[in-house]
VMD Tcl script that draws the C-alpha trace (Angstrom):
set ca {
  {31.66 229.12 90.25}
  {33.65 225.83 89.52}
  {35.63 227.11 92.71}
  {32.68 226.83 95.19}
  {31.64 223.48 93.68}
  {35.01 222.03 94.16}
  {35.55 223.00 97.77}
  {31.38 221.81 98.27}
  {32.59 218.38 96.49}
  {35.10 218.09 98.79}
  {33.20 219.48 102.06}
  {30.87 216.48 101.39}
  {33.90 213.66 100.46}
  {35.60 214.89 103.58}
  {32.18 214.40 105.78}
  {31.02 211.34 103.94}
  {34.83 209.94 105.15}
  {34.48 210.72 108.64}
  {31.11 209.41 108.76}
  {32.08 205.54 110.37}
  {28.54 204.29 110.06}
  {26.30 203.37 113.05}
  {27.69 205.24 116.39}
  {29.53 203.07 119.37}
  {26.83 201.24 121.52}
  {23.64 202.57 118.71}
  {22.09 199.01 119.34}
  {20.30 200.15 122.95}
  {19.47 203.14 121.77}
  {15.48 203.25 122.54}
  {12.66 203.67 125.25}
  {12.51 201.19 127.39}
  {9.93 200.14 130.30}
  {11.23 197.79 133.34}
  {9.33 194.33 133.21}
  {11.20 192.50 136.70}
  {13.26 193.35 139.19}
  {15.17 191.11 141.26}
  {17.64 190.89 143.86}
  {19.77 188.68 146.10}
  {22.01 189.61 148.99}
  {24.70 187.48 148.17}
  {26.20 186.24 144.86}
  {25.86 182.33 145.93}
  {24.08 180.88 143.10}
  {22.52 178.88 145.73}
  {20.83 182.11 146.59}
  {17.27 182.40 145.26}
  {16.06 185.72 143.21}
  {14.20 188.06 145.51}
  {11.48 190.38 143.54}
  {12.01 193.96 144.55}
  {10.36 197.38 144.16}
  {10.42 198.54 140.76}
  {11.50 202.39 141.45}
  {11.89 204.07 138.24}
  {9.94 201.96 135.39}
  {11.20 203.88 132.75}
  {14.26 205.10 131.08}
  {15.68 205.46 127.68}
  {19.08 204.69 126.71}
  {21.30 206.96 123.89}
  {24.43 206.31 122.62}
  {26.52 209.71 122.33}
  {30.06 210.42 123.25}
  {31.54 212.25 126.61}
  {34.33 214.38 126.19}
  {35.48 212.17 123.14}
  {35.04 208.61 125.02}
  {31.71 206.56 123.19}
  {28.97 206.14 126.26}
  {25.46 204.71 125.91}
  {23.87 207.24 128.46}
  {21.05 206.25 131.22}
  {17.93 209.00 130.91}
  {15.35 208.50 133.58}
  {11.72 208.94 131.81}
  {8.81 209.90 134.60}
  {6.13 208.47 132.36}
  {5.70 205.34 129.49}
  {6.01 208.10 126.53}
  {9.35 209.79 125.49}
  {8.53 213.29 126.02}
  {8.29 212.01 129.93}
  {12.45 211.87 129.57}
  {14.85 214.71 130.19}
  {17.18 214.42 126.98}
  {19.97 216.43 128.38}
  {20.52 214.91 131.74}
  {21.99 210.99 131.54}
  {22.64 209.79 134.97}
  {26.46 208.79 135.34}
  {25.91 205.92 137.56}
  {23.07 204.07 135.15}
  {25.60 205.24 132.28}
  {27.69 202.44 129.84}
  {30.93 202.90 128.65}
  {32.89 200.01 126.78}
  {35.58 198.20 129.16}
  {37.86 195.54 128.19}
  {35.68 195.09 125.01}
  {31.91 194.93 126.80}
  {29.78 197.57 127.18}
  {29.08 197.99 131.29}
  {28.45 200.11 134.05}
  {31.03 200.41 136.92}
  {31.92 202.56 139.67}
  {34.57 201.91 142.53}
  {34.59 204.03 145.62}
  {37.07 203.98 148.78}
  {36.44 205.04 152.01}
  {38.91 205.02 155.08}
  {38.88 203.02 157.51}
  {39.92 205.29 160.71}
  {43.28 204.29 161.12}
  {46.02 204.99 158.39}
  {46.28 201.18 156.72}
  {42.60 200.34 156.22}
  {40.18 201.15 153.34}
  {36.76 200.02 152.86}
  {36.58 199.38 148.99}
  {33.29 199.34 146.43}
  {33.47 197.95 143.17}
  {29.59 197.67 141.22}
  {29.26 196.37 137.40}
  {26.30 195.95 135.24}
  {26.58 194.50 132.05}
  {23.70 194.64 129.61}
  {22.54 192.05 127.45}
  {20.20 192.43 124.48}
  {17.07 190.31 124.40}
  {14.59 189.58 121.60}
  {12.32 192.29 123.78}
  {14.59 194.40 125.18}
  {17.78 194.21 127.50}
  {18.40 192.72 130.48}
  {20.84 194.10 133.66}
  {22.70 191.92 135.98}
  {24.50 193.92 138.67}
  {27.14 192.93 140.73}
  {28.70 194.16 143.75}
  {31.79 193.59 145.54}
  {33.12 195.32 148.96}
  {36.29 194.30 150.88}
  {38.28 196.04 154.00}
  {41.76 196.23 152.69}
  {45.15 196.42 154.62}
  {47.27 198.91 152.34}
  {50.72 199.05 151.87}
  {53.50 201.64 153.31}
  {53.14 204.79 151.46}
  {49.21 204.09 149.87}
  {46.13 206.02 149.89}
  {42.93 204.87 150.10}
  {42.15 205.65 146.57}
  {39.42 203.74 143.87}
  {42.12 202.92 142.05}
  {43.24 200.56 144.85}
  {40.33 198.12 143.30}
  {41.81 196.69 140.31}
  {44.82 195.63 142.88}
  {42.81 194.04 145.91}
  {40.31 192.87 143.63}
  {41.25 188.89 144.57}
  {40.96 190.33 148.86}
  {36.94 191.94 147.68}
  {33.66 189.66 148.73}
  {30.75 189.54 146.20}
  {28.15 190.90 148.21}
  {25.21 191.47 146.40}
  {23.39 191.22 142.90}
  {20.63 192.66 141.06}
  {18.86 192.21 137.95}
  {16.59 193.62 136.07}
  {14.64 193.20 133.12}
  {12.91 195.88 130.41}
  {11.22 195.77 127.29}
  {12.18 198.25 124.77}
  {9.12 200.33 123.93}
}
mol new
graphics top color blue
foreach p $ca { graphics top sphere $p radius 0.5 }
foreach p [lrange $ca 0 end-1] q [lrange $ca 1 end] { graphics top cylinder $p $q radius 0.2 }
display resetview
């Protein structure tokens, strides 16, 4: 008997241990319900906001880990209650992972270009922000035609190189109160 209540001693130091506290990204964790959308088609500051359609008012966010790497994941929600949301499917493009330190969304692409040295390149980022009501989403997005070198594929990775050659082209932001 003293046996079993060792090893359950133990079974309970050993998960209270691991146990870090609050998990990576737990702030946005909530229901949320998109207040303003906006848009401009360049990233000029001059540029004035644009409203645009709001397409998918709702969404909950959910911090949780992917294959061992910390994510706050994107669920769309049909409706303005939580049983509107599919818990088991987080979109991968609306999803946050932590990047140099900030918690963002970002996806490069490539493309060729039709001959062998050019390649169209995408780079988009969203970085959240946490407001006294909910978050806010600003969006960037930058697109160049790139000359590669000898011997280089047209490949996302090429983005962190030709960053400096890519044009912003385009922002969005959004705004949502967490419900």
């Amino acid at each position: 008997m003293t046996l079993k209540w060792l090893i359950t001693g133990l079974l309970v130091l050993f998960i209270c241990a691991c146990d870090d506290g609050q998990r990576a990204g737990a702030e946005y964790d909530g229901f949320y319900q998109v207040t303003l959308s906006q848009e401009r088609t360049s990233c000029d500051d001059q540029d004035a906001w644009t409203p645009s359609d709001i397409m998918e008012p709702y969404f909950k966010l959910r911090a949780q880990s992917f294959f061992g790497t910390p994510i706050v994941g994107w669920i769309s929600c049909t409706g303005a209650t939580e049983d509107t949301c599919d818990d088991d499917t987080i979109e991968l493009t609306g999803t946050f992972i932590k990047k140099d330190g900030v918690w963002q969304q970002y996806m490069a692409t490539s493309s060729s270009g039709g001959s062998e040295t050019t390649c169209y390149l995408t780079y988009r980022q969203g970085i959240p922000a946490l407001t006294g009501t909910g978050l806010s989403l600003t969006v960037t997005r930058w697109e160049g035609e790139i000359t590669m070198e000898a011997g280089e594929e047209c490949d996302p990775e090429l983005v962190d190189k030709y960053f400096d050659q890519m044009d912003c082209t385009q922002m969005e932001y959004l705004e949502a109160t967490r419900l």
